[in-house]
LUMVEXZA-924101 format. One line per field, with one value per atom (N, C-alpha, C): residue in three letters; atom name; y, x, z. Coordinates in pm, 1 decimal. Atoms other than C-alpha are relative to their C-alpha. Layout:
% LUMVEXZA-924101
rest <- ala  ...
atom <- CA  ...
north <- Y  ...
east <- X  ...
up <- Z  ...
***
This chain:
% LUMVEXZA-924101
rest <- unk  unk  unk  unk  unk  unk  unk  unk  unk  unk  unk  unk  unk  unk  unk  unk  unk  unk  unk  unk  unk  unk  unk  unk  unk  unk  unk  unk  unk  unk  unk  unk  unk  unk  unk  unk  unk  unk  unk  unk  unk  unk  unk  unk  unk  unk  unk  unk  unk  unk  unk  unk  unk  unk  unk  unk  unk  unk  unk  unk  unk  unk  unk  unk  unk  unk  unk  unk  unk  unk  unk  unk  unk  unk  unk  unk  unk  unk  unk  unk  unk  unk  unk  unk  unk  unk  unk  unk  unk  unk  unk  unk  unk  unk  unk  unk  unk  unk  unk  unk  unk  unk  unk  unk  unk  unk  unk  unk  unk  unk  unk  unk  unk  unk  unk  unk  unk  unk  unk  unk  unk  unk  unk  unk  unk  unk  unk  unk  unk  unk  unk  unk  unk  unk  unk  unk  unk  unk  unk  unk  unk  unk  unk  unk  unk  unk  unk  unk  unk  unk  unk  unk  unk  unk  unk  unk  unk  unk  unk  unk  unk  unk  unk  unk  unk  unk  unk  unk  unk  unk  unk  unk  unk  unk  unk  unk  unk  unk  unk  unk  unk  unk  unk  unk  unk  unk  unk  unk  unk  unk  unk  unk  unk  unk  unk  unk  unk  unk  unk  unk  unk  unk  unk  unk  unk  unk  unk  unk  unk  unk  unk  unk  unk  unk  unk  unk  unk  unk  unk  unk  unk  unk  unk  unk  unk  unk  unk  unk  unk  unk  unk  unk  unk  unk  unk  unk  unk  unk  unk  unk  unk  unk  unk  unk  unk  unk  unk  unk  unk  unk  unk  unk  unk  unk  unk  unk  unk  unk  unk  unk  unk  unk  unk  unk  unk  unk  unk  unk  unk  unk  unk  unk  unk  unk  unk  unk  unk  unk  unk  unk  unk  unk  unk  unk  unk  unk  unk  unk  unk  unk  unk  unk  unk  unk  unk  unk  unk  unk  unk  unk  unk  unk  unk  unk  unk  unk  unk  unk  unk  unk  unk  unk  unk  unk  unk  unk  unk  unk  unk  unk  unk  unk  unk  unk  unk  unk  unk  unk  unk  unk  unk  unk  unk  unk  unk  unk  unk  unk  unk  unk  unk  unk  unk  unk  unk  unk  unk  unk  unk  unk  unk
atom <- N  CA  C  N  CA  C  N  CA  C  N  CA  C  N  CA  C  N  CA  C  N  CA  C  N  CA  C  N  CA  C  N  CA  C  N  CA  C  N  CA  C  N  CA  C  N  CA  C  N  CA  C  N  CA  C  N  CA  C  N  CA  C  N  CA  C  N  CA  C  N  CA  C  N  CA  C  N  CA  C  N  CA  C  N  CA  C  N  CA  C  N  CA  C  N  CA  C  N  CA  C  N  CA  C  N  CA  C  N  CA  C  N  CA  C  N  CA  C  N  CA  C  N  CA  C  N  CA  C  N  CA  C  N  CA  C  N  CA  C  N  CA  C  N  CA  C  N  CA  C  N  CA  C  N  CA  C  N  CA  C  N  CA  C  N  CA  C  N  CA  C  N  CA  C  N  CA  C  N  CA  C  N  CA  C  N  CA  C  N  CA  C  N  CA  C  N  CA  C  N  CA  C  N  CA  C  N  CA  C  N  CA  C  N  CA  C  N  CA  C  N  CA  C  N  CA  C  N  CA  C  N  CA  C  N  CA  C  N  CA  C  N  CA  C  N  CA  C  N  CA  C  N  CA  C  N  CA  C  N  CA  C  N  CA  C  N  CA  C  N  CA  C  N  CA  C  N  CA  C  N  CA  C  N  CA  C  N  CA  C  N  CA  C  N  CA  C  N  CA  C  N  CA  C  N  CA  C  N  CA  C  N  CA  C  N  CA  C  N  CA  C  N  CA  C  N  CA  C  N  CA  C  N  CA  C  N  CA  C  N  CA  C  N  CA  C  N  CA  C  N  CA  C  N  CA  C  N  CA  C  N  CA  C  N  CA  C  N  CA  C  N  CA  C  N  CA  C  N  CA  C  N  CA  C  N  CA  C  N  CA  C  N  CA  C  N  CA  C  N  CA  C  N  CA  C  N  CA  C
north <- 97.0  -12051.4  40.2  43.0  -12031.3  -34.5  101.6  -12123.1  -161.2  93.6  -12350.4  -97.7  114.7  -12499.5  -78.8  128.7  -12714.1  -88.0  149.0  -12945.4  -145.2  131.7  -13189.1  -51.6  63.5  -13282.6  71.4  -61.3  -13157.4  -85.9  93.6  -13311.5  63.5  -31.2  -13293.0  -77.3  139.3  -13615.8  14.4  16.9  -13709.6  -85.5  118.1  -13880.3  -32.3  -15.9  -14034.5  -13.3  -34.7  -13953.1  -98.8  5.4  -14180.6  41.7  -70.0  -14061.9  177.7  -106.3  -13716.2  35.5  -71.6  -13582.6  122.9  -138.9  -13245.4  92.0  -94.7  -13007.8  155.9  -95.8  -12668.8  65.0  -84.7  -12364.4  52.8  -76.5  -12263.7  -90.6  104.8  -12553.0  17.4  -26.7  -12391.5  57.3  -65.8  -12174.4  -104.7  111.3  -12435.7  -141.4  119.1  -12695.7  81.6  -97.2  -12399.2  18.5  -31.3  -12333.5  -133.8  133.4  -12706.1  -47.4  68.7  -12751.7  56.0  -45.4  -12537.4  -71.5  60.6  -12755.5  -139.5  100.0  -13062.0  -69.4  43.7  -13301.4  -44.9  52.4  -13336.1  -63.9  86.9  -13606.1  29.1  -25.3  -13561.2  55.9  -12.8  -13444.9  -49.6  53.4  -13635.5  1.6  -20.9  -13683.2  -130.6  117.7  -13906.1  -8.2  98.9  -14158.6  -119.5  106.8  -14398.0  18.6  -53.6  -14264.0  -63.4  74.5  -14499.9  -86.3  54.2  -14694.2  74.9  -66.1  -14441.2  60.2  -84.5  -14340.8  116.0  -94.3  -14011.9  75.1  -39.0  -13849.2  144.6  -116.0  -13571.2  84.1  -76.9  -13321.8  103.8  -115.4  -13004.7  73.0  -5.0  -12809.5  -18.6  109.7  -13043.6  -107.2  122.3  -13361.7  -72.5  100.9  -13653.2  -89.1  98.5  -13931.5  -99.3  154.5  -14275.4  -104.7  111.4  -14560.5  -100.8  129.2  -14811.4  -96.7  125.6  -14975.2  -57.3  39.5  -14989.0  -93.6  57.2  -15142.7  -183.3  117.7  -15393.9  -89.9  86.1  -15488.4  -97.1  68.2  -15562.9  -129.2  85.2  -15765.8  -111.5  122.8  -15984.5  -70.5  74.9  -16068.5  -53.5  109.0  -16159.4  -106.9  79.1  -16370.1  41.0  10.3  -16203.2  134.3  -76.5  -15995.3  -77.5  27.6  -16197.0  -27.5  -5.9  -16137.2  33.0  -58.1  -16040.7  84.6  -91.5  -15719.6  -52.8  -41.9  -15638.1  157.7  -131.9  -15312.5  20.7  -53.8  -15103.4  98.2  72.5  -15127.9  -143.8  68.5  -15480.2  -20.8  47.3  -15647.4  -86.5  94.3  -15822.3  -120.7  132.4  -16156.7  -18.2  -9.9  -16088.6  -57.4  49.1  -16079.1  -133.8  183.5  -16437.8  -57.2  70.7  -16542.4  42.0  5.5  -16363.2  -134.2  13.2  -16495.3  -218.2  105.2  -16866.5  -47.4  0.8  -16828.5  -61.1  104.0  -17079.6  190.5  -112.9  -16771.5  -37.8  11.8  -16719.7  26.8  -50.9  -16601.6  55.8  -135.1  -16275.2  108.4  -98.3  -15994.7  108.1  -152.3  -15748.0  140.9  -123.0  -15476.9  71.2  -48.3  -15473.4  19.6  -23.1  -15520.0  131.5  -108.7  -15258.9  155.0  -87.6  -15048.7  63.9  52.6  -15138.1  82.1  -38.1  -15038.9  175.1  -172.1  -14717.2  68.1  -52.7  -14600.0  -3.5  -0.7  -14731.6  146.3  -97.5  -14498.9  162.8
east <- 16.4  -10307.9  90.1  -129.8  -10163.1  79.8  -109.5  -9827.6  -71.6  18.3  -9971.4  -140.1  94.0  -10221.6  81.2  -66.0  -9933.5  69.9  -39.7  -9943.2  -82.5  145.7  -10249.2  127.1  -119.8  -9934.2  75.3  -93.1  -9606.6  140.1  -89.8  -9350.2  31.1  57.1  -9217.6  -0.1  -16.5  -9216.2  -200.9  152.6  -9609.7  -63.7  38.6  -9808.2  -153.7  144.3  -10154.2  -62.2  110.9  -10442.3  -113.6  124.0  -10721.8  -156.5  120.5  -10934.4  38.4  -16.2  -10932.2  -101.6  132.4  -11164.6  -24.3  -6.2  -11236.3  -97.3  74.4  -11415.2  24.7  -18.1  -11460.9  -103.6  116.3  -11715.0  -5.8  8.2  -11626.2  57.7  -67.4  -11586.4  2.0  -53.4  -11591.4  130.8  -154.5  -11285.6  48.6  -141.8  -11079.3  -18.9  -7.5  -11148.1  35.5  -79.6  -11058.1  153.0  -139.4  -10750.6  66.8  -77.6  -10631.4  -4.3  16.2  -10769.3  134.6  -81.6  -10505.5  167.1  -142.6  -10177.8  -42.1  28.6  -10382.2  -141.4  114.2  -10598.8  -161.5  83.3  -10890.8  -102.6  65.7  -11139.6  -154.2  87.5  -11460.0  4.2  73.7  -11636.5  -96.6  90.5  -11842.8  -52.8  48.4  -12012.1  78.9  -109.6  -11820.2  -128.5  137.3  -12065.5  77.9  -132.1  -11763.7  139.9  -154.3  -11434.6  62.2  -125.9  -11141.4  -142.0  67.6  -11426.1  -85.0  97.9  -11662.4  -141.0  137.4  -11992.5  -41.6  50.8  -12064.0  -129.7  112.3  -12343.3  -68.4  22.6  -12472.5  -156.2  148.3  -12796.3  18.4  44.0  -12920.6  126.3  -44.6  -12642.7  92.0  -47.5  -12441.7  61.4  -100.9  -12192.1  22.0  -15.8  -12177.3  54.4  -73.8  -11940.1  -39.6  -26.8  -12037.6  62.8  -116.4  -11840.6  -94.6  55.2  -12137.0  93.3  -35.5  -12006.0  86.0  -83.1  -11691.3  -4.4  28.4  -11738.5  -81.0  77.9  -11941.0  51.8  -118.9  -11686.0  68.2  -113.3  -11446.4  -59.8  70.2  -11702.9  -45.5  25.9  -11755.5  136.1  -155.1  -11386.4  58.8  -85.2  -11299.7  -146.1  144.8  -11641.4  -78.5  23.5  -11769.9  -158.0  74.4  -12091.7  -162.5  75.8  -12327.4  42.4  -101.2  -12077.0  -114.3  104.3  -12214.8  93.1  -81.2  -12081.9  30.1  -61.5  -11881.1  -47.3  -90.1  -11889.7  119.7  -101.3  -11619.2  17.0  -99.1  -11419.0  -61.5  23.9  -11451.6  -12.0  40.3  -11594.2  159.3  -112.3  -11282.1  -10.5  57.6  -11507.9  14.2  -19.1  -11495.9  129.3  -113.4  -11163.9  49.8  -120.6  -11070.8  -62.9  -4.7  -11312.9  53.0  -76.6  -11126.2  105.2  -124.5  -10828.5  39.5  -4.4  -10902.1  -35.2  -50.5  -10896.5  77.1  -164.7  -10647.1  35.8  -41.8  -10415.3  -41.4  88.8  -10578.8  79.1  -145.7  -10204.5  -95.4  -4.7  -10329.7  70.8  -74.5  -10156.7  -53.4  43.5  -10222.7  -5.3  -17.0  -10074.2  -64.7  68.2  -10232.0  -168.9  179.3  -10622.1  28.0  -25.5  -10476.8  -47.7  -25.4  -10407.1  -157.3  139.3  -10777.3  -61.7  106.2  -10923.1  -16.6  25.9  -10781.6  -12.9  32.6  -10838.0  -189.3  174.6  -11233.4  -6.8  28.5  -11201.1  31.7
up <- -106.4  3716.3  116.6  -106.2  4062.0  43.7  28.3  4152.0  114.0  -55.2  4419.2  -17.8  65.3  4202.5  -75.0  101.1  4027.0  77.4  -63.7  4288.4  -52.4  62.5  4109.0  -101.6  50.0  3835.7  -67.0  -7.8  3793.8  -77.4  40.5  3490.5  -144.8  148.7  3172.7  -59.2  100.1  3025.9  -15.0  32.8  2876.3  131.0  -115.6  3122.2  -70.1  7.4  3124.5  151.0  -138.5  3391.0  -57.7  34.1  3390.4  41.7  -66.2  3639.8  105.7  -73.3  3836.5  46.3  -78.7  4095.5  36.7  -25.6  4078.3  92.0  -100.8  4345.4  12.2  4.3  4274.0  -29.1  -28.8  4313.1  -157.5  164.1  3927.5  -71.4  36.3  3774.7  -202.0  117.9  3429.8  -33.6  -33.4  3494.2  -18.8  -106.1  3653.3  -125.5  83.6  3300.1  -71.0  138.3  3078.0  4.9  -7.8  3230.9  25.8  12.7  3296.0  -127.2  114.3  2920.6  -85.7  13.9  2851.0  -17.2  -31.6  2944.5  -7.3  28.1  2919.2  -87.1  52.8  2700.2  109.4  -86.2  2858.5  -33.4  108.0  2715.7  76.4  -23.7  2964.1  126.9  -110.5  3281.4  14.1  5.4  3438.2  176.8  -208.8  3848.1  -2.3  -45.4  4055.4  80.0  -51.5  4225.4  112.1  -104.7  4391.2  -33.4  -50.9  4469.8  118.5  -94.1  4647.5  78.8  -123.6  4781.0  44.0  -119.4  4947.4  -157.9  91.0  4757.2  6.2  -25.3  4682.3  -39.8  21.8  4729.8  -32.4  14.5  4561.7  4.1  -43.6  4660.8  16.6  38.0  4633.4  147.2  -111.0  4810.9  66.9  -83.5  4922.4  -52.9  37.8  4871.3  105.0  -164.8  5132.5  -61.1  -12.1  5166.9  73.2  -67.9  5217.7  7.7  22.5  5305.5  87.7  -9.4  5347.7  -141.3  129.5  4997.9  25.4  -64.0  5137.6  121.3  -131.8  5467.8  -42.0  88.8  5272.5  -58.3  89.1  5055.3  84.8  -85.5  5345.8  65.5  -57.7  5520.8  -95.6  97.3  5213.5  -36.9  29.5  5153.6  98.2  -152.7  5501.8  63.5  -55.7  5515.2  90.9  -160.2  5796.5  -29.5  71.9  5617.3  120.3  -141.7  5902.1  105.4  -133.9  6169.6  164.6  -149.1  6535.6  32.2  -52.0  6654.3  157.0  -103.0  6942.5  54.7  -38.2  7125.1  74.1  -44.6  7209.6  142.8  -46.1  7434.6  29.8  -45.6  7508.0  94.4  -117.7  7806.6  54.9  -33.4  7979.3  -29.2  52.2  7952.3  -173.3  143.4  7571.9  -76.1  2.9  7563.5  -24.8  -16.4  7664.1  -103.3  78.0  7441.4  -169.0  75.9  7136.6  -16.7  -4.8  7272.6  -10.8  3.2  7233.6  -106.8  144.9  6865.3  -11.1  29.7  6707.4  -77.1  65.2  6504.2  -197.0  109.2  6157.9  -115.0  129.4  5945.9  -103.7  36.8  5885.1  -8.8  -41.6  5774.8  42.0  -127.9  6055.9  -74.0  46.4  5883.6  -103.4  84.6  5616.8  41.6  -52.0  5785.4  86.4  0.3  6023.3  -97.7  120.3  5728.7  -60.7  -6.0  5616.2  56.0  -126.8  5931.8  35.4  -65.8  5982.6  -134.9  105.0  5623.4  47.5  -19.6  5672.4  121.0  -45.8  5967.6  -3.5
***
């Protein structure tokens, strides 16, 4: 193995892994030699990873983050919302801004937002 392939995990105490996502052009190699230093119980396709759906086709691997986006919009109620575009209209604005305040944590929807993006 490469030295700078023992960045995926690096210890000596036991650990457990329950999930791992692997991407690789030789993906027999690369389970022989991790089977090597570790138990490895299956392989299987990944279909939803952190939220984003993946999609697999002839070829090819695509990342969606409809499921995601979906999610968010069902937990903050807002799944028949009315868009905005971006940048807002100045008129837009005021009417944000006459929102009572909703004690949200920013940081965390923030957080949220720029992950979705």
């Amino acid at each position: 193995m490469h030295p700078s392939s023992l960045c995926l995990l690096l210890g000596w105490e036991q650990s457990h892994m329950e999930n791992i996502a692997i991407f690789s052009h030789d993906l027999y190699t690369f389970k022989e030699e991790i089977s090597d230093e570790f138990k490895i119980n299956a392989f299987g396709v990944a279909n939803l990873m952190l939220g984003i759906k993946v999609i697999h086709s002839s070829g090819y691997i695509a990342l969606d983050q409809h499921h995601f986006s979906k999610t968010l919009l069902e937990l903050y109620g807002m799944i028949n919302c009315k868009s905005f575009s971006t940048p807002l209209e100045p008129a837009k604005k005021g009417e944000l801004l006459k929102h009572k305040q909703l004690g949200v944590n920013y940081h965390r929807e923030i957080g949220i937002l720029n992950y979705l993006c």
